[in-house]
C-alpha positions in Angstrom: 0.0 0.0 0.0 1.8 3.6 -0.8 -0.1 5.6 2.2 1.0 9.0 0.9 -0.9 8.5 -2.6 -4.1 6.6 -0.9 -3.5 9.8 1.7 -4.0 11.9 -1.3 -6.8 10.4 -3.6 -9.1 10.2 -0.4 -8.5 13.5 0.6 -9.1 14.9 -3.1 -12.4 12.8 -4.0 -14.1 13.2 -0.6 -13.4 17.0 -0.4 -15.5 17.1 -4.2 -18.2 16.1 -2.0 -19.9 18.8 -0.9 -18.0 21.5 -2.1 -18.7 25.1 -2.1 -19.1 27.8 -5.5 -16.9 29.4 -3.5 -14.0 27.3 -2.9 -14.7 25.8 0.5 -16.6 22.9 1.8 -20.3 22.6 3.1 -21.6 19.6 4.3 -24.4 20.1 6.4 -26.4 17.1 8.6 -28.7 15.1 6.8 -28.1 17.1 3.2 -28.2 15.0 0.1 -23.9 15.8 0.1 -23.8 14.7 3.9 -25.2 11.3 2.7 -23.4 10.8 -0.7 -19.9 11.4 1.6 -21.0 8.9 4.3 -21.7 6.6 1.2 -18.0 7.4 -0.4 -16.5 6.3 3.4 -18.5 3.2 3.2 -17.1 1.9 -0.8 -13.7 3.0 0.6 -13.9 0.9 3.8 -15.2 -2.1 2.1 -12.6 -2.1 -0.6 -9.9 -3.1 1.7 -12.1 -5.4 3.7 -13.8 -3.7 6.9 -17.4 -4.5 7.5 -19.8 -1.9 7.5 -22.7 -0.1 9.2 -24.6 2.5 10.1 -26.4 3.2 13.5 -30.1 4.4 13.8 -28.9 8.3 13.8 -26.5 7.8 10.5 -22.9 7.6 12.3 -21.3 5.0 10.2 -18.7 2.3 11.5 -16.0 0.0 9.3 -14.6 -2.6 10.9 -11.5 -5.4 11.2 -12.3 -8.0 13.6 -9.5 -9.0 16.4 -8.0 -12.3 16.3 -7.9 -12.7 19.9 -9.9 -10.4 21.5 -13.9 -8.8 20.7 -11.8 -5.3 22.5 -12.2 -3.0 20.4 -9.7 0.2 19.3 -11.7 3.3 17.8 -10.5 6.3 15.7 -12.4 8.9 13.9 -13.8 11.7 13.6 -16.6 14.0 12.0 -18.1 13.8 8.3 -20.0 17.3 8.4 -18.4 21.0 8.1 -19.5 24.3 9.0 -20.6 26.4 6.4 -18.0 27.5 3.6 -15.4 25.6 5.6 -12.4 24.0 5.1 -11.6 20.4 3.3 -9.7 18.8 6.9 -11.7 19.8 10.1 -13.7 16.4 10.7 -12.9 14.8 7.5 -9.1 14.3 7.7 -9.5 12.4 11.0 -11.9 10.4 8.7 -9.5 9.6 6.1 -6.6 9.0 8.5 -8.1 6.7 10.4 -8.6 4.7 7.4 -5.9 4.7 5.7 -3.9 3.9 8.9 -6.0 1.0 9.6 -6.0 -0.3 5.6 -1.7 0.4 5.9 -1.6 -1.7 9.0 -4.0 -4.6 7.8 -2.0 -5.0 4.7 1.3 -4.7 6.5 0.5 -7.0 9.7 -2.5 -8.8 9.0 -5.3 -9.2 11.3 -5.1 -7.4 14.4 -5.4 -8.9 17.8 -7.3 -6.3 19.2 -10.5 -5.4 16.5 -9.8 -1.9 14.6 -13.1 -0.1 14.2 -13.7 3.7 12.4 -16.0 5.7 13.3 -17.4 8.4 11.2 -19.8 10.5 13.1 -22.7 11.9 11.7 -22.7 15.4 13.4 -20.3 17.7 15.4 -20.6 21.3 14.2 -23.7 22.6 14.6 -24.1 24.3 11.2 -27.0 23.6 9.9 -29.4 23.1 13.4 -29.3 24.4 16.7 -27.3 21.1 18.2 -24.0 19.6 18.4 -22.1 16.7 19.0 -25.2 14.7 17.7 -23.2 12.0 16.5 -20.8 11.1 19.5 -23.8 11.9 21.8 -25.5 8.7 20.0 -22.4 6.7 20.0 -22.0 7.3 24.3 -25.8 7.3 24.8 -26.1 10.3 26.0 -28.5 12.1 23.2 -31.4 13.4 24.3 -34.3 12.9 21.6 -36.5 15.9 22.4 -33.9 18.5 22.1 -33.7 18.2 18.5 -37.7 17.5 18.2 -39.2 20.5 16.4 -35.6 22.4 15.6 -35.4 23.6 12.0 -32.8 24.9 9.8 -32.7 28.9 8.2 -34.7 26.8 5.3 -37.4 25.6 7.9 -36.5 22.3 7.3 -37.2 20.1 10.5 -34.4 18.0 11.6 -36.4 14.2 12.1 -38.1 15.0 8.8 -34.4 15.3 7.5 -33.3 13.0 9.2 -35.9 9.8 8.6 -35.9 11.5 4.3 -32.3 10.3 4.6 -33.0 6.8 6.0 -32.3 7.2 10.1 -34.5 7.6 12.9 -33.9 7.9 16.6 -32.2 4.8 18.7 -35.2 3.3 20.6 -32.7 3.5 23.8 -29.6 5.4 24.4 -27.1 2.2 25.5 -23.3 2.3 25.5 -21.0 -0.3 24.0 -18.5 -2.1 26.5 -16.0 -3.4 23.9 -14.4 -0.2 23.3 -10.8 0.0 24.6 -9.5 3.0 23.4 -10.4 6.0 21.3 -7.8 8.0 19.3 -8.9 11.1 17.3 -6.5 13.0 14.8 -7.2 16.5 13.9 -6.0 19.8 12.9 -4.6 22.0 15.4 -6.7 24.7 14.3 -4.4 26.8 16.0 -0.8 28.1 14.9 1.1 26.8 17.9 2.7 23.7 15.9 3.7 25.8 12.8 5.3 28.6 15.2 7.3 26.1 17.1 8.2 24.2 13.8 6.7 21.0 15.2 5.1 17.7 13.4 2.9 16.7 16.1 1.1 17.8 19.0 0.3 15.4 22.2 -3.1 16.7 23.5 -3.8 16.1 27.5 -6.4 18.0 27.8 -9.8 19.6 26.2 -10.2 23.3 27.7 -13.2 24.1 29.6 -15.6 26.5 28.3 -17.6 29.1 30.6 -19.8 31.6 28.0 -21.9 34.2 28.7 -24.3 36.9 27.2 -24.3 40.2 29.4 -26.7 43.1 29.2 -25.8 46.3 30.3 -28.4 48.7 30.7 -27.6 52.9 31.1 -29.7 55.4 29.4 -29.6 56.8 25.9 -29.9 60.2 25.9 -28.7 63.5 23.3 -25.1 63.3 22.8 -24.7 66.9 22.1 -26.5 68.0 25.2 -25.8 65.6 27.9 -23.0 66.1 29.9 -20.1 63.7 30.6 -20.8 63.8 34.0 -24.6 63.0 33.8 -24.0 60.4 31.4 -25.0 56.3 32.1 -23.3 55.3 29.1 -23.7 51.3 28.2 -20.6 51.4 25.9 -18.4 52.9 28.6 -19.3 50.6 30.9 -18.4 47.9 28.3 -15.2 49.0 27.5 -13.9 49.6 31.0 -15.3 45.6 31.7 -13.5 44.3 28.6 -10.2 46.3 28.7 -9.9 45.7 32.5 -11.0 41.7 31.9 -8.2 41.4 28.7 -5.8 42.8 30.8 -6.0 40.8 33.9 -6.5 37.4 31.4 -3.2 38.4 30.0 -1.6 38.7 33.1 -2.6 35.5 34.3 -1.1 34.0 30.6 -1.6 30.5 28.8 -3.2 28.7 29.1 -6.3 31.0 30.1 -8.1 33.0 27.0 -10.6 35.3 27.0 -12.8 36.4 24.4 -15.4 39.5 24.2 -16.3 38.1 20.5 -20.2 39.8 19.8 -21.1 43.2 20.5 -24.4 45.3 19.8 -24.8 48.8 21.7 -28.2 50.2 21.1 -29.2 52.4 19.9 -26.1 52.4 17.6 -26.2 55.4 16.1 -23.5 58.4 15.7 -25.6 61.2 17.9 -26.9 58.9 20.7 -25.9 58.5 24.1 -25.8 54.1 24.1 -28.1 53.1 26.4 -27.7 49.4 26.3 -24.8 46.8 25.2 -25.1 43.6 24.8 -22.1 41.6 24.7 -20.5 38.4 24.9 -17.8 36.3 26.5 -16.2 33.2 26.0 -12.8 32.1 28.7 -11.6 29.0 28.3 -8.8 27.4 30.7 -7.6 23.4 31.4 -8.1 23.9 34.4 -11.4 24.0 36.2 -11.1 25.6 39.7 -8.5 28.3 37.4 -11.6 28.8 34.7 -14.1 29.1 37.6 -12.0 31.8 39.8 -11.1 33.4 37.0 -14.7 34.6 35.5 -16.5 34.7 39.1 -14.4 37.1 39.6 -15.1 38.6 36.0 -18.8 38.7 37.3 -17.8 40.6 40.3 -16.3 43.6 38.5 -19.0 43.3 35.8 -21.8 44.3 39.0 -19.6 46.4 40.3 -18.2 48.9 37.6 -22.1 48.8 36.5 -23.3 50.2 40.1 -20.3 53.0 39.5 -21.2 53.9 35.9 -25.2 54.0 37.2 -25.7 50.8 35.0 -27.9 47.6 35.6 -26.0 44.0 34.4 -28.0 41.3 33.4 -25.1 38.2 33.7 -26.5 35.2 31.8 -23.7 32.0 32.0 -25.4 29.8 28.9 -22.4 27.4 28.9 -20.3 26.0 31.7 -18.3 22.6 30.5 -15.4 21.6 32.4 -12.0 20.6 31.2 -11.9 17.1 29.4 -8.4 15.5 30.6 -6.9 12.9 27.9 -6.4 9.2 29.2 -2.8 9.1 30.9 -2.0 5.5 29.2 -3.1 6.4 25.5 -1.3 10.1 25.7 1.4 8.1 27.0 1.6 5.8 24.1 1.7 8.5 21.9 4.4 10.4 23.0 6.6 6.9 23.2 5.7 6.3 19.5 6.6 10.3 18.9 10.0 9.8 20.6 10.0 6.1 18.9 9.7 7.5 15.1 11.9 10.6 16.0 9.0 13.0 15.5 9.1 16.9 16.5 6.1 17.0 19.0 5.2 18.6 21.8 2.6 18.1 24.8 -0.4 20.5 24.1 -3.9 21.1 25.4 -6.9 21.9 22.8 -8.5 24.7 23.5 -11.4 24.2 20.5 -13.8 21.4 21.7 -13.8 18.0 19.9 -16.0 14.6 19.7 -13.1 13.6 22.2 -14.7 15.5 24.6 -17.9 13.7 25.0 -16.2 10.4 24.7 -13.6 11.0 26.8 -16.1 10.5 30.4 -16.8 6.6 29.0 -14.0 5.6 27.2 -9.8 5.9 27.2 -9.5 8.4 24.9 -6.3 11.5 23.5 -6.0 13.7 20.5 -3.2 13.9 17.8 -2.7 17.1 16.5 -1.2 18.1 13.1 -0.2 21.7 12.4 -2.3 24.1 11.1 -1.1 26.9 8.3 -1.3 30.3 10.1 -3.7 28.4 12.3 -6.5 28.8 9.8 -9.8 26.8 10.8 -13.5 26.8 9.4 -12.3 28.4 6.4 -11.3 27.6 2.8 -8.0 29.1 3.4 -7.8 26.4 6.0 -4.5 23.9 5.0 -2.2 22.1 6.4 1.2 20.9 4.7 1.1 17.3 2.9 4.0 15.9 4.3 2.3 16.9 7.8 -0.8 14.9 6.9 1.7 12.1 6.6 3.1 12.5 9.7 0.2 12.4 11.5 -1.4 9.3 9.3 1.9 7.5 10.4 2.4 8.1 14.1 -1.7 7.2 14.0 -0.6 4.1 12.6 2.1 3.5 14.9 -0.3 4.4 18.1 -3.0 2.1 16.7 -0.3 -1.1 16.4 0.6 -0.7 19.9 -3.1 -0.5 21.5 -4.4 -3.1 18.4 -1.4 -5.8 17.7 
């Protein structure tokens, strides 16, 4: 098997699936290009011997049975992209898993251990207002009346998309018990690797994610006539909060970040006192104590530079999800096959969330990173160097031989 060439041909004919006018990639949940690339992974999995099959929500599984045990050793990732996205965020994990298994198979036979890919129906979110439908399903955790009655910007329901495509719900969320290990190789999506000239990153940990929407309420008034001293200006009070916040965040360094990424001041216009902002924030951090001190202290100064500015805050926290650590044994593993094969690597945390993530609670799971040009993600600009796609299909290979053979 040449797995540079096999590397290259899947990465070329899936990415026509789906692809955007534009030159990017759009594969939405249950669209008719969703289903004709989860039929591509299928002919390609069945060509070099892996049984096939697809669970009730669509995520679809190819696999080698074990010799000597019905343990079973996962890797995958995501078939679906955001909108106008990029042709390796979901899909290369995809492809690499693949083509490291089909290189392994041909080089050493049957494994001991069963090899199993997973592609999952759904991480992004793109097209409805959910995510992680797929590796919810695969740990049992999906929970059927969330998505009951959610539509697309088309209107489109999601069941009636997703029974017109052939699934359904499961009857009952179960878990599997045969899965030993989980390995997921992706993109940094970050420009960490590239700056530091490295081949691989060694993720430990998933960074938690606390994000709020904030309301600040002053009161508009004539901005010719009303002096600065009179003023209850919502915008003011925003940019003391997020110059003050940025500030502190930097001070406390990696691997905290902190984010003030929407803002909307009302009423927005050049001759108007604002007299409301709404904002939001997203701070991440590996660790969860750190990410909790960190931002209940942020809501501290948020109530209290609002009662000095004469402003009310409405603080709304819509997402709290604590760090995901990586199983010791499998990150472990990794690194030995990194220092093994000679590869540049370093230890890293992600700070984007992952189907790893989810998983992570019920099964051993770690990440592989590859590096990211400029660290450019969810975007058609978004590449990463050939030879680094080898890499990373390689060391995947090596990882899987030790958990599989």
């Amino acid at each position: 098997m040449d797995l540079a060439n096999t590397l290259k041909r899947r990465i070329e004919e899936l990415s026509s699936i789906g692809n955007d006018p534009t030159g990017g990639m759009t594969r939405l949940l249950y669209t008719d290009s969703w289903k004709a690339a989860q039929n591509w992974v299928v002919e390609e999995l069945q060509s070099f011997g892996m049984e096939t099959a697809f669970d009730e929500v669509g995520n679809l599984f190819g696999r080698k049975e074990g010799s000597e045990s019905k343990k079973t050793i996962l890797s995958g990732s995501h078939i679906d992209t955001v909108v106008n996205g990029g042709t390796l965020d979901g899909q290369f994990g995809v492809i690499a898993a693949m083509t490291a298994m089909e290189y392994l198979i041909d080089t050493y036979g049957q494994p001991k251990k069963a090899l199993e890919v997973i592609s999952m129906a759904e991480e992004e979110g793109s097209r409805f207002p959910t995510v992680f439908w797929g590796s919810k399903n695969f740990v049992g955790e999906a929970i059927n009346k969330d998505v009951e009655g959610i539509v697309d910007s088309n209107g489109a329901e999601f069941v009636s998309e997703m029974r017109r495509q052939g699934f359904d719900f499961k009857e009952k969320q179960t878990r599997r018990e045969d899965i030993d290990a989980f390995v997921e190789i992706h993109i940094e999506q970050g420009n960490v690797l590239e700056n530091e000239g490295l081949q691989i990153g060694v993720v430990n940990n998933i960074a938690g994610q606390r994000r709020y929407t904030v309301v600040l309420k002053g009161q508009a008034n004539h901005a010719g006539t009303t002096p600065m001293g009179y003023r209850h200006d919502a915008v003011y009070g925003f940019a003391k909060i997020c110059h003050e916040s940025i500030e502190k965040a930097k001070a406390v360094g990696d691997p905290l970040v902190l984010t003030f990424g929407k803002v909307e001041p009302k009423p927005n216009t050049v001759n108007v006192v604002p007299g409301e902002v709404l904002f939001t924030i997203d701070c991440r951090h590996t660790d969860a104590d750190e990410l909790v001190r960190f931002t209940t202290d942020l809501e501290k100064r948020i109530e209290e530079i609002s009662q000095e500015l004469g402003l009310t805050a409405e603080v709304d926290l819509w997402m709290d999800e604590a760090p995901v650590p990586m199983n010791d044994q499998i990150v472990s593993t990794i690194e030995a096959q990194a220092k093994k094969g000679d590869y540049s690597y370093k230890m890293m945390h992600s700070g984007a969330g992952h189907d790893s993530q989810v998983i992570a609670p019920h099964y051993p799971t770690a990440m592989i990173f590859v590096p990211s040009i400029n660290g450019i993600s969810h975007n058609p600009a978004e590449e990463t160097k050939f030879e680094d796609l080898v890499e990373g299909v390689k060391i995947l290979a090596d990882t899987l031989y030790e958990l599989a053979y």
